[in-house]
N, C-alpha and C positions, 0 to 999 in steps of 0.2 A: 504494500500500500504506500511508503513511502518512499517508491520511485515515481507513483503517479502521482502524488502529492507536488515532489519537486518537480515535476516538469508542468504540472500545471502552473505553478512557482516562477517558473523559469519562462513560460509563453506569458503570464502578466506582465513581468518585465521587459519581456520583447515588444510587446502591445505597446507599452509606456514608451519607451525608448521610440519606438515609431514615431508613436501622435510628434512627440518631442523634435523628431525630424520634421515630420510636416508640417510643422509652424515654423519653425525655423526657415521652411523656402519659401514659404508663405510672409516671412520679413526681409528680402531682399527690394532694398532703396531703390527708386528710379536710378535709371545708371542707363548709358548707351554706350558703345564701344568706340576706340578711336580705328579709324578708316585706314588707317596705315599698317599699327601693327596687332589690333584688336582686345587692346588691354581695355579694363572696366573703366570711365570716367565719367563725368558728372554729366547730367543731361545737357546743359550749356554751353559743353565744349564739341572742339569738333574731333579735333586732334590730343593726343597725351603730352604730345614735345614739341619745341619749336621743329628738334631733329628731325622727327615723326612727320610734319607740315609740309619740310622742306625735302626730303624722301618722295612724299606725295604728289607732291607739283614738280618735282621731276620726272618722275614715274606717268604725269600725264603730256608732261612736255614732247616725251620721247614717246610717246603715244599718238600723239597727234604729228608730231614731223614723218612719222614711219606712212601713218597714213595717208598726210598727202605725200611723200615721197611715189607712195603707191599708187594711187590714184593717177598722179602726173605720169607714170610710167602705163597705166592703162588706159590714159588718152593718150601718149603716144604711139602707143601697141595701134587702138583704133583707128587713128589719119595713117598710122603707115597702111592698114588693111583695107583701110578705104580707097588708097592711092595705087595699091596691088592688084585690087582686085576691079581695076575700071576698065 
């Protein structure tokens, strides 16, 4: 009898220990992540670090030069194809 005692003992405390979790996630602060490298920050920022910022806007710099890099090479692809194939 007193193995099923303790274990019923022992699933009460699991029970507890639960709820105890689920409030616990249930108190997580507004927070939204920084766009660079995804650490937790306060809902009014945008970025964690200037570092972080300046990472970012480079990261779209070279984003967008590649782009029209690419672009400019597929209107020139097109006029040479249109001039090939007249």
């Amino acid at each position: 009898m007193t193995d099923i005692e303790d274990l019923v003992d022992e699933i009460e405390e699991l029970k507890m220990e639960i709820d105890a979790l689920k409030k616990e996630v249930h108190e997580i602060p507004p927070h939204k992540h920084c766009l660079n490298c995804g650490v937790a920050i306060p809902p009014d920022k945008t970025f964690c670090s200037k570092k972080c910022e300046d990472e970012w806007n480079n990261m779209v710099k070279r984003k967008k030069k590649f782009t029209y890099i690419w672009l400019l090479f597929l209107g020139i692809l097109v006029i040479i194809l249109m001039f090939t194939f007249r």
